[in-house]
N, C-alpha and C positions, 0 to 999 in steps of 0.2 A: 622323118627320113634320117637314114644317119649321116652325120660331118661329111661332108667331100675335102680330106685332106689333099689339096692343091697350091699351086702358088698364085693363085688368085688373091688380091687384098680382103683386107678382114678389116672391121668396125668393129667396136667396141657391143654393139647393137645385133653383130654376128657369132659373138663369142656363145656358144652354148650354154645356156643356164644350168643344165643336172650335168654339173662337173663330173661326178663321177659314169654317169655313160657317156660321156668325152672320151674316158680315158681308156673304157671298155674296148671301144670303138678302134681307139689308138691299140691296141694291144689285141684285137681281131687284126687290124693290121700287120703288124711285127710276128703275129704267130701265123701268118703265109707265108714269110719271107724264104722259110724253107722246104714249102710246099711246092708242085709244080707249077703252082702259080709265077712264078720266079723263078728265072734261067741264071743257074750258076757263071759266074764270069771268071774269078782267079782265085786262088789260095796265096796267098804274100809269106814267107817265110823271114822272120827278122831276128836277130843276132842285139840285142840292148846292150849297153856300154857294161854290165854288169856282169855280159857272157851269159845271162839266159835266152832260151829260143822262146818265142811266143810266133804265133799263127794267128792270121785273119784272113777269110774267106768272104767275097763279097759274089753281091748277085745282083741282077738288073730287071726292069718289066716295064713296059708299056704302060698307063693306065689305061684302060678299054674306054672307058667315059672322057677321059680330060684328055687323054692321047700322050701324059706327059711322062715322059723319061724318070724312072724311079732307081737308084740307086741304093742300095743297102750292104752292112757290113756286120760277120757275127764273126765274135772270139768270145774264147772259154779260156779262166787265169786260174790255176791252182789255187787252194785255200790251203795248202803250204807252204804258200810264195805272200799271197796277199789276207785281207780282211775287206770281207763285204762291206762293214761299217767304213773303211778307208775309202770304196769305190762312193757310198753311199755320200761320203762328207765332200770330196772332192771333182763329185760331178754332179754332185745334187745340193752340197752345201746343206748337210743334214748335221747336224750337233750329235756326234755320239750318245754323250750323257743322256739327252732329252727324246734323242728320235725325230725333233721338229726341225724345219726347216729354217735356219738362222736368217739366212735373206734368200730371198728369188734370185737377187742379183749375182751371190757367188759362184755361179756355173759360170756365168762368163766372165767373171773375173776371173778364175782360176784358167780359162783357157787362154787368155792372154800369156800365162805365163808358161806354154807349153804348144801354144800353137800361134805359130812366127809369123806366120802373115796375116795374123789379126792383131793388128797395129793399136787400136785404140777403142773405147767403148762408152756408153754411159745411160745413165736412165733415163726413161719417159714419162714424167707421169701421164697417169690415166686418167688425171682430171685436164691435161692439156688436150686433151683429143674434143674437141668439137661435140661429137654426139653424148659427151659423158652426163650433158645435164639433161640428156631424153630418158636419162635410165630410171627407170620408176624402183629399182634397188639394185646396190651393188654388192651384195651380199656375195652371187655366183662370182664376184673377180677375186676374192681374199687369196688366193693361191695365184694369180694374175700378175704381172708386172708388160712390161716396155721397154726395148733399148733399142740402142740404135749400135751397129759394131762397123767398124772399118777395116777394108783388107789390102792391102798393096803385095797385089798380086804381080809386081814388077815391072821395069821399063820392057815398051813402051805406053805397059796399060797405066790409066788411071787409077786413083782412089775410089775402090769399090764399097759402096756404103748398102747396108743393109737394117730397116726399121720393122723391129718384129715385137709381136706379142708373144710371152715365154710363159707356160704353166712348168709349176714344179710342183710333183707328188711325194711324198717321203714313204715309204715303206711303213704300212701300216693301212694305210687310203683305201689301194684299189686291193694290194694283196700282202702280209702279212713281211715277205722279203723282198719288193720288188719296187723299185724307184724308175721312177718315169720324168723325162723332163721333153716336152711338148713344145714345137715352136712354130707360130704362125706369121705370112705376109701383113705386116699391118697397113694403113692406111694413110698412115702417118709422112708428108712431103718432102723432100728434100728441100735443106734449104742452105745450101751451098752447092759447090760445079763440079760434087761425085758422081759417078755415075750410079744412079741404081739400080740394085740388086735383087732379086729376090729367093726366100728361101725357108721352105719347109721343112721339120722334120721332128721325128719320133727316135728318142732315145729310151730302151730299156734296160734296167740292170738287174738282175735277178740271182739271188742266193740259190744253186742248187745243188742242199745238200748232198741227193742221191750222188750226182755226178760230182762232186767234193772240188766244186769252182762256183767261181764267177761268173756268170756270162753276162756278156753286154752288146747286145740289137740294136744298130743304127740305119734307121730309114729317112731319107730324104730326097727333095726335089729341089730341084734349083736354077736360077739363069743369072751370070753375074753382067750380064747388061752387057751395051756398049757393042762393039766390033765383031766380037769373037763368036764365029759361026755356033751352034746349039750343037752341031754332031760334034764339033771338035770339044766342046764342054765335054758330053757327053762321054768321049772317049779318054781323058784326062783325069775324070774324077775318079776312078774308082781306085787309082794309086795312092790320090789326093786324101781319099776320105779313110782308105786305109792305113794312112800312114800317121793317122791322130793317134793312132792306138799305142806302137810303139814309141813314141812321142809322150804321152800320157805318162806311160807304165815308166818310161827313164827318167819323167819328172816326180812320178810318185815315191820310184824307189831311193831318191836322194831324200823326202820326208823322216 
């Protein structure tokens, strides 16, 4: 059966073994987001500190099985503005020179320093998780890691703490220009008085030369815990998730 991309928790024991129909899976997903499957929501029109105009469009859906709130955003960035390899290092932490993936962990390290309410982060191992000593091999986690990220989302909310299992793909894997970075509910407890969060999602980035950009597909699901009704999430985020972008691009272009 394929993945039910949800925010349901995940075990180690859950994680799909043929990584690469994982990601196939993931990117059958991404490639509805602008099918009728998906009801467009807004176009954000943004002004970067550098006076260029960049655009993102996002779109919303129900899931019909898990019934949950999906949220997604696509923009397209000139390749006379940027370098795919730049998108590819800095959101995927891909090494130019090599094409491989330097660490799992530099996607969110780099978005610490471009998106402001995620305060703080840090790794999991995989061997601290309980079920790791069931696994009869770990071969399917090498592209696998663990973290755990904190948001201060502002007075009078708490410390939103979120514990996820992250796949990173580098271009080359599933398709020749296209980096994927995957994020799932893990299982993993809190253990301190955050609230928790959870949260799914599918990031794709894709060279295309026809159309002479960037693009880059973000799908996700979320609930950041605590107080705050699910429709008022629901109607917040699509600013929220849009607005990593020009956020991104203003951190990039200081590189």
């Amino acid at each position: 059966m394929p993945f039910q991309f949800d925010t349901k928790e995940n075990t180690l024991l859950s994680i799909p073994k043929d990584t690469l129909q994982f990601v196939k899976e993931a990117n059958d997903l991404i490639e509805s987001v602008t099918t009728k499957q998906w009801s467009k929501n807004k176009t954000y029109s943004y002004t970067l500190q550098n006076g260029q105009k960049e655009q993102v469009t996002t779109y919303y859906q129900t899931n019909k099985q898990t019934k949950e709130y999906w949220l997604s955003r696509v923009s397209t960035h000139s390749l006379d503005r940027y370098k795919f390899e730049d998108f590819a290092k800095f959101i995927g932490g891909v090494e130019p020179k090599t094409g491989k993936v330097e660490s799992i962990y530099k996607h969110t390290e780099y978005e610490t320093e471009y998106i402001h309410v995620l305060s703080k982060w840090g790794a999991i191992p995989l061997d601290s998780y309980p079920e790791y000593q069931q696994l009869e091999s770990t071969e399917h986690l090498q592209k696998w890691g663990s973290i755990y990220a904190e948001y201060e989302l502002g007075a009078p909310l708490t410390t939103r703490q979120f514990n996820e299992f992250i796949l990173v793909v580098e271009p080359g894997y599933f398709s020749e220009d296209t980096l994927f970075v995957i994020q799932l509910v893990s299982n993993k407890p809190l253990e301190n008085s955050h609230v928790k969060g959870v949260y799914c999602s599918i990031e794709r980035v894709r060279l295309d030369k026809a159309g002479n950009c960037v693009e880059w597909i973000m799908a996700t699901s979320s609930d950041s815990g605590g107080s705050v009704p699910k429709w008022l999430q629901n109607s917040m985020i699509s600013k929220s998730v849009a607005g990593d972008v020009p956020s991104f691009l203003n951190w990039l272009n200081k590189k």
